[in-house]
C-alpha positions in Angstrom: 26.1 -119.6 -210.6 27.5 -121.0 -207.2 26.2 -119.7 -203.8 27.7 -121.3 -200.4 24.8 -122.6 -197.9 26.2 -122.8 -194.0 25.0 -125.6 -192.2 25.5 -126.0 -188.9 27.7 -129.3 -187.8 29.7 -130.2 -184.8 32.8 -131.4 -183.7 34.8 -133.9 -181.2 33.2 -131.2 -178.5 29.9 -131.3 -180.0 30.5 -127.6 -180.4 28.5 -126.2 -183.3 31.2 -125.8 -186.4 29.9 -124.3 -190.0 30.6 -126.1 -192.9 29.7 -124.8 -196.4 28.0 -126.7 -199.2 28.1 -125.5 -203.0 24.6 -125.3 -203.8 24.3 -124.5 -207.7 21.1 -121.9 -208.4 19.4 -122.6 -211.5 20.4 -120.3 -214.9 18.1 -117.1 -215.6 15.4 -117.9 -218.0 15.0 -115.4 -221.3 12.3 -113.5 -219.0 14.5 -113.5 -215.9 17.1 -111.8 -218.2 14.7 -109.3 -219.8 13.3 -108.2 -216.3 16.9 -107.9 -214.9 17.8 -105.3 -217.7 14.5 -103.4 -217.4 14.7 -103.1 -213.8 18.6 -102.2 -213.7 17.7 -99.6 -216.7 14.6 -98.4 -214.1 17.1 -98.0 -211.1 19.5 -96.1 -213.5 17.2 -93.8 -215.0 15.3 -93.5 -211.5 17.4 -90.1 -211.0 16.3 -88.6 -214.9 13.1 -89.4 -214.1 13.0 -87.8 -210.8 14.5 -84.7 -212.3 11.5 -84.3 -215.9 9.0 -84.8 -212.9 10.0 -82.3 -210.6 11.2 -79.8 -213.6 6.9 -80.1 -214.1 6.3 -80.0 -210.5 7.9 -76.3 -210.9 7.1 -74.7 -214.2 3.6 -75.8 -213.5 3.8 -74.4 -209.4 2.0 -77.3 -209.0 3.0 -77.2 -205.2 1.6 -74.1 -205.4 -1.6 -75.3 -202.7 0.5 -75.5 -199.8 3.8 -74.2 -200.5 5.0 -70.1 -201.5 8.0 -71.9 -203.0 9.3 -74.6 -204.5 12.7 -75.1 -202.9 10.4 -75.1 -199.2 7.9 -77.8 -200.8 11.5 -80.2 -202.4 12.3 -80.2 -198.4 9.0 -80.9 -197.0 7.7 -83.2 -199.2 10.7 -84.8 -200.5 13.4 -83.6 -197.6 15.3 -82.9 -200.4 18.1 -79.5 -199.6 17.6 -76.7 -201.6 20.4 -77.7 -204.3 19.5 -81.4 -205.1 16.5 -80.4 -207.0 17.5 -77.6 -209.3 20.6 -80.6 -209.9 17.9 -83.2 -210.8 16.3 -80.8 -213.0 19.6 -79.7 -215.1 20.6 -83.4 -214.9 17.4 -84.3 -216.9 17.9 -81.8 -219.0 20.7 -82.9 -220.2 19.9 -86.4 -220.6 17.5 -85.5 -222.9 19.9 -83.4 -224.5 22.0 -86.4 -225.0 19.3 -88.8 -225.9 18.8 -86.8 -228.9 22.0 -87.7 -230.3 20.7 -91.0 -230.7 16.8 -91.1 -230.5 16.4 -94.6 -230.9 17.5 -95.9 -227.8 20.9 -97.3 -228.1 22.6 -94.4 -226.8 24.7 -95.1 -223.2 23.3 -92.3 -221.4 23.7 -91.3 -218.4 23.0 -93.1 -214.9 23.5 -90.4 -212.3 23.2 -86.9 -211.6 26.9 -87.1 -210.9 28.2 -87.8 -214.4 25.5 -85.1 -215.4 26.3 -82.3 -213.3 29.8 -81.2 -215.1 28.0 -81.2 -218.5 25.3 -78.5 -217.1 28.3 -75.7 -217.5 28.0 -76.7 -221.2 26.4 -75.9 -224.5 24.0 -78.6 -225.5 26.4 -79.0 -228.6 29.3 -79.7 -226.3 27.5 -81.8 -223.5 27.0 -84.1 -226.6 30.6 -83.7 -227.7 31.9 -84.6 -223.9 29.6 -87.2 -223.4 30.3 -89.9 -226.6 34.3 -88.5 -225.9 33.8 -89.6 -222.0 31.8 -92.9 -223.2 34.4 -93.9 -226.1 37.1 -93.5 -223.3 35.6 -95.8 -220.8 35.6 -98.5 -223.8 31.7 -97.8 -224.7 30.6 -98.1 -220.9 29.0 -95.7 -218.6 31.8 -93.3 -217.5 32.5 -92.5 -214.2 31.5 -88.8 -213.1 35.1 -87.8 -212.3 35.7 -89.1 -216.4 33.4 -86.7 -217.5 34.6 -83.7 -214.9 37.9 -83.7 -215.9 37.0 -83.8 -219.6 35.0 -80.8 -219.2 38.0 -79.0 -217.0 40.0 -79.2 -220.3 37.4 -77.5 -222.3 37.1 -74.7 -220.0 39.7 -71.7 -220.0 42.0 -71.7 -216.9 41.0 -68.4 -215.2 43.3 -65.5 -215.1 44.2 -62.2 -213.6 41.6 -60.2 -216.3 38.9 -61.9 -215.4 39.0 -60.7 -211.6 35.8 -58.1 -210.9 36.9 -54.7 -210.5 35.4 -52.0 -208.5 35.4 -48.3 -208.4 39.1 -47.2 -207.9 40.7 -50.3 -208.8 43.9 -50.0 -210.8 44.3 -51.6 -214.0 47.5 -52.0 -215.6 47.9 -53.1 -218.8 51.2 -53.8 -219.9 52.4 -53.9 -223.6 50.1 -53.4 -226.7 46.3 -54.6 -227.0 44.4 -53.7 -229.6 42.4 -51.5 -227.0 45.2 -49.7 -226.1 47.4 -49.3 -229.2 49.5 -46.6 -226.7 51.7 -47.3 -224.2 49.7 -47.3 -221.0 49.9 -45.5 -217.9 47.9 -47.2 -215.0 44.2 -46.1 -215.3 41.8 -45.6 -212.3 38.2 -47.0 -212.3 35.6 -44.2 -211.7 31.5 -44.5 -211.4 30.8 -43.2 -214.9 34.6 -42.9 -216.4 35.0 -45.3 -219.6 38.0 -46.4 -220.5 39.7 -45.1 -223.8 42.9 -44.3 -225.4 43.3 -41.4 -224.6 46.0 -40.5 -221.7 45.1 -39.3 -218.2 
């Protein structure tokens, strides 16, 4: 590998001028190599492992000494917001979820909360599924978190009208035939205690 080394020089002037000379750095060794890969797979995993520890940190309210909650001992001790945790923690969970697809290591799993946090709306079934789909479309790489978001959009149902909340006195039309309401159907009224049915109001 070629690095550039400045060194100063001068010209006609005797102003100082930088010139660069190609200074060749000596190959990694075998152990340069194997430390490389187990401190890039450290840095990568740094955000899994900060998640399994502070998933223990509170199912054991271990912070419980100086703190009433958790969320108030993430910020003081870590000045982590009240979201970034509970993210850590469903992030390792589903690494470990994925790991199991493959237990013996030569899994691509993944290296940020940001490729995990999509597959938390998921099954564990199909945050496997989306995953080696997400991994076999980056040509066996790590995908990028976007990759895996928009892969989990297309599993999940577009919302629609039905699945607005409805309060006391909201109308509900239903138009057509459902197999709830055989009938043709008149517009029905929501009231505290009044089931829909069949039957005609």
């Amino acid at each position: 590998m070629k690095t550039s080394k400045l060194t100063a020089a001068s010209d006609d002037n005797n102003v100082p001028v930088n010139s660069a000379i190609d200074e060749i750095e000596p190959a990694l060794t075998y152990e340069d190599e194997r430390d490389r890969l187990r401190l890039e797979r450290q840095v990568e995993r740094a955000f899994y492992l900060a998640g399994s520890a502070l998933r223990e940190l509170r199912d054991r309210k271990l912070y419980r000494s100086t703190h009433n909650s958790f969320a108030q001992y993430c910020q003081d001790r870590f000045g982590m917001m009240r979201r970034h945790p509970y993210r850590l923690i469903d992030a390792a969970i589903v690494v470990e979820n994925i790991i199991q697809m493959c237990p013996n290591g030569t899994q691509i799993i993944p290296t940020s909360e940001r490729q995990c946090r999509p597959l938390t709306k998921l099954e564990p079934e199909q945050q496997r599924e989306v995953w080696a789909r997400a991994v076999e479309l980056a040509g066996n790489k790590i995908p990028s978190g976007k990759m895996v978001s928009e892969l989990v959009s297309q599993l999940k149902p577009k919302p629609n009208n039905l699945s607005e909340k409805l309060s006391v006195g909201h109308k509900v039309i239903v138009s057509g035939t459902h197999p709830l309401f055989p009938e043709p159907c008149v517009p029905l009224k929501l009231a505290v205690g009044c089931p829909l049915s069949n039957s005609k109001f």
